[in-house]
Backbone as numpy.savetxt, mean C-alpha at the origin, in Angstrom:
# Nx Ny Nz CAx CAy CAz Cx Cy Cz
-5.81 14.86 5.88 -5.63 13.74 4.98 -4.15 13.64 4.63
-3.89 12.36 4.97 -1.91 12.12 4.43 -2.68 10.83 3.53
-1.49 11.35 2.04 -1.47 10.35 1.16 -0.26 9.74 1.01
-0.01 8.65 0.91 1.38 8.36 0.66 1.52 7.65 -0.65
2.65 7.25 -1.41 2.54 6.63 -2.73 3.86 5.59 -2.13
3.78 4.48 -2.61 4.90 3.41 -2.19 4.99 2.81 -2.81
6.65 2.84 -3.63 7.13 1.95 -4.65 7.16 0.71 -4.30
7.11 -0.26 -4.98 7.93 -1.46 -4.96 7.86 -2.20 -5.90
9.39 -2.82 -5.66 9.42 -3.42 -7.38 9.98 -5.22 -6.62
9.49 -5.97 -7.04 9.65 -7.66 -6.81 10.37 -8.28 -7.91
10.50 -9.16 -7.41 11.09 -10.44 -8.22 10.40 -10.97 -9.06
10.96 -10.90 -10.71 10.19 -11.53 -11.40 9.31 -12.89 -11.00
9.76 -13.62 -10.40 9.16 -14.74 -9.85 8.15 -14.86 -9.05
7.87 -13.92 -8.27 7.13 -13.66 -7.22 5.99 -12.51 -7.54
5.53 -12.58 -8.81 4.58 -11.18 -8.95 3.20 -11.90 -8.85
3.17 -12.72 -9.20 2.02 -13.00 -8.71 1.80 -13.67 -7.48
2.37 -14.61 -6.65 2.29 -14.53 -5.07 2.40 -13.00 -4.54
3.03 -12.20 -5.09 3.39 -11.03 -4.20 1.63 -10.10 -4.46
0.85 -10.49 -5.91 -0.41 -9.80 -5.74 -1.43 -10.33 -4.89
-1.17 -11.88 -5.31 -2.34 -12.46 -3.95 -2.29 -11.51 -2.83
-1.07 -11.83 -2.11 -0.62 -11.46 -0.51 -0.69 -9.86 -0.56
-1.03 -8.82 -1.49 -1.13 -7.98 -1.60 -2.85 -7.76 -1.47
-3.60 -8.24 -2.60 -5.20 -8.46 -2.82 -5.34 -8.69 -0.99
-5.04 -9.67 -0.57 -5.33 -9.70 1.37 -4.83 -8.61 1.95
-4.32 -7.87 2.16 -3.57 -7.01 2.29 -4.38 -5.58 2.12
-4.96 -5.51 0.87 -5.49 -3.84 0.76 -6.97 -4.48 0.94
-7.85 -5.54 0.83 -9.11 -5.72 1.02 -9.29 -5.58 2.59
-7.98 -5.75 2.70 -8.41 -5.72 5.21 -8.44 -4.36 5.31
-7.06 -3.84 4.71 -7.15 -2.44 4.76 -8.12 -1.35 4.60
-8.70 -1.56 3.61 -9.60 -0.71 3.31 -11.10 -0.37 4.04
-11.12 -1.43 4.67 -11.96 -1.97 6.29 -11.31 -1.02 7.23
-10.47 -0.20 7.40 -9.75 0.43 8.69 -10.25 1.75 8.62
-11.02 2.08 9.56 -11.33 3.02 9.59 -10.93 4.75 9.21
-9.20 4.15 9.45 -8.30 5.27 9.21 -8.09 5.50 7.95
-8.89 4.59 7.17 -7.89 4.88 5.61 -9.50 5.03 4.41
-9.15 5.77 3.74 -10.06 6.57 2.78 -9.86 6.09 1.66
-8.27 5.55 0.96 -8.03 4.52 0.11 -6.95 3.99 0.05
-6.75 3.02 -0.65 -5.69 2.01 -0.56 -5.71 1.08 -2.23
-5.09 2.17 -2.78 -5.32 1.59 -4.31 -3.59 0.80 -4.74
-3.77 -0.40 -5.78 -2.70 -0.91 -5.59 -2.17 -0.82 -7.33
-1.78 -0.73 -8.19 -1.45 0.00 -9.05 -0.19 -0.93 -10.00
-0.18 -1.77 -10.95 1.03 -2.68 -11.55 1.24 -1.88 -12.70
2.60 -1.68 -13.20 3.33 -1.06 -13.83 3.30 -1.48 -15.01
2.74 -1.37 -16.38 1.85 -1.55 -17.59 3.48 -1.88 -18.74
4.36 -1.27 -18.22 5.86 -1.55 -19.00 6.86 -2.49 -18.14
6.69 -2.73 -16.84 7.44 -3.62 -16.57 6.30 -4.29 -15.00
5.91 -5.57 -15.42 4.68 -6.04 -14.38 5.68 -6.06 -12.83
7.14 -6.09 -12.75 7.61 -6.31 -11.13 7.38 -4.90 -10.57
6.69 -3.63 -11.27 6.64 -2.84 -10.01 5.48 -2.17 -9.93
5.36 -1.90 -8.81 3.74 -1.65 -7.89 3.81 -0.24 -7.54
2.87 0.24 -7.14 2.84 1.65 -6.44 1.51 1.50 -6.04
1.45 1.73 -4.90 0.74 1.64 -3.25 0.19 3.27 -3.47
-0.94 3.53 -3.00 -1.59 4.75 -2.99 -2.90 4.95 -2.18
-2.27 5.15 -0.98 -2.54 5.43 0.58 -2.91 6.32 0.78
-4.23 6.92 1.26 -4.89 7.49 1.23 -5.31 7.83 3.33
-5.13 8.57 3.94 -5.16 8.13 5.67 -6.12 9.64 6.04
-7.31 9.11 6.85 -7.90 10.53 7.38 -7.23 10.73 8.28
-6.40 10.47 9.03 -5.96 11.49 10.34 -4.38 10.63 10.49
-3.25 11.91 10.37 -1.64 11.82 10.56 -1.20 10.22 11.17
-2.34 9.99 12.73 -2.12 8.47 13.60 -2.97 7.47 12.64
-3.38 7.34 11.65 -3.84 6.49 10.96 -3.07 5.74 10.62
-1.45 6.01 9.70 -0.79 5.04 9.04 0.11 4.05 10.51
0.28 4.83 11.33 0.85 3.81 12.56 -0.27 2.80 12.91
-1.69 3.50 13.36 -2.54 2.00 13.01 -2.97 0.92 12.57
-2.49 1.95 11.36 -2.48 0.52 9.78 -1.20 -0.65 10.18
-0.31 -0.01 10.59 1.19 -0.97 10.57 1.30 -1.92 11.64
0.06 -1.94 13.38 -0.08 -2.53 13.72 -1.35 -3.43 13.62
-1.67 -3.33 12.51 -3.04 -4.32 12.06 -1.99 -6.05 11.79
-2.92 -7.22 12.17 -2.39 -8.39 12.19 -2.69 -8.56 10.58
-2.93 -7.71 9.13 -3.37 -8.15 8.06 -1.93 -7.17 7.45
-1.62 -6.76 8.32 -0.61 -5.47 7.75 1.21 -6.48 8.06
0.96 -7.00 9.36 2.29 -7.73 9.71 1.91 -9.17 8.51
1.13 -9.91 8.61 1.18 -10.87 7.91 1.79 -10.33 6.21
1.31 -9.57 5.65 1.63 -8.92 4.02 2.88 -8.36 4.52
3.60 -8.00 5.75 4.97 -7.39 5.37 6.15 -8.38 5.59
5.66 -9.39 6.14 6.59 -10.67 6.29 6.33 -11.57 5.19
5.26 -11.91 4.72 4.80 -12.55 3.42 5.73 -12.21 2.58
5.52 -10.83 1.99 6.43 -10.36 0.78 7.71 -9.71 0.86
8.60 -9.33 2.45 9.92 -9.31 1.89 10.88 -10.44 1.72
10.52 -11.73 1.63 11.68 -11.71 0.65 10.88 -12.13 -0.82
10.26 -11.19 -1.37 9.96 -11.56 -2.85 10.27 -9.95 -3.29
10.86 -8.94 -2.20 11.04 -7.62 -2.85 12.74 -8.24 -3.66
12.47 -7.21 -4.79 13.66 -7.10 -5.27 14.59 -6.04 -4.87
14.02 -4.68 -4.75 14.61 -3.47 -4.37 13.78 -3.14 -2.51
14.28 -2.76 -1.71 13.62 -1.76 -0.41 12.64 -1.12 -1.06
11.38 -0.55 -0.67 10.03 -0.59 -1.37 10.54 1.20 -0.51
10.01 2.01 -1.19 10.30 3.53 -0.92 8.92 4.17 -0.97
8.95 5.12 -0.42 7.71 6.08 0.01 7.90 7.83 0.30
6.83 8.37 -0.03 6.67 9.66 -0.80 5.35 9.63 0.03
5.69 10.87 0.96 4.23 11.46 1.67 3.78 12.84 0.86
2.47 12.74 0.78 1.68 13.82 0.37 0.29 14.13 0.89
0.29 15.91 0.97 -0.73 16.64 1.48 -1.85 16.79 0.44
-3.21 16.19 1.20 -4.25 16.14 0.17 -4.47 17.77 -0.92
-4.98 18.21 -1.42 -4.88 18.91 -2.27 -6.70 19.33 -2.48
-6.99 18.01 -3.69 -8.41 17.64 -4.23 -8.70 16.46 -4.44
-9.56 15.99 -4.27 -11.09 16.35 -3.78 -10.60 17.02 -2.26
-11.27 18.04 -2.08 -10.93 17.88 -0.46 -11.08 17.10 0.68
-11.17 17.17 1.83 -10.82 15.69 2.53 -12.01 15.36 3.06
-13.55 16.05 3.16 -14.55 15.71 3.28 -14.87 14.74 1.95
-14.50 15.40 0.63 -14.64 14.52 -0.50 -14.20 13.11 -0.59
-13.75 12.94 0.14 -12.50 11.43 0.30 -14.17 10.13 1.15
C-alpha cells in the first residue's frame, strides 16, 4: 500500500470550479481498481487549499491512475486555477493494515 498526501492551494476565484473538476476527478478514481482511497480534504482556515489523500494497493497503481482519460482531463482542467505547484508526500501504510484498506 503507497499513500500519498497532495497539497494544493488555488486561486481564490477558482475554488469552486476547481471542486467540481475535482468531485469528477476522485468519483472516476475511486472506480480504479488500483486505488483503496482517494479522499479530497478543504482547508477549514483558508478554503484555497486542498489535500489529496491517495490511498494505491500496488507501487504501479499511481502511474495507472495518471494515465486514466478522468485523470488527464482534471490535470488540464485545473492548472491554470493552481495558485502554487501542488506538492506531494509519499507514505508507507502503517494501519489499518493493507488487507484492512
Amino acid at each position: 500500500m503507497l499513500v500519498v498526501h497532495i497539497q494544493v492551494q488555488v486561486k481564490p476565484e477558482c475554488v469552486e470550479a476547481f471542486k467540481t473538476a475535482t468531485l469528477a476527478n476522485a468519483s472516476a478514481s475511486v472506480r480504479e481498481p488500483g486505488i483503496a482511497r482517494f479522499d479530497v480534504v478543504q482547508q477549514a482556515d483558508d478554503p484555497t487549499r486542498f489535500v489529496f489523500v491517495e490511498a494505491y494497493r500496488t507501487p504501479a497503481a499511481p502511474a495507472a491512475h495518471k494515465e486514466t482519460a478522468h485523470y488527464a482531463t482534471w490535470r488540464d482542467t485545473v492548472a491554470p486555477m493552481m495558485a502554487a505547484p501542488r506538492t506531494s508526500v509519499k507514505f508507507a501504510n502503517v494501519f489499518p493494515t493493507d488487507a484492512g484498506w
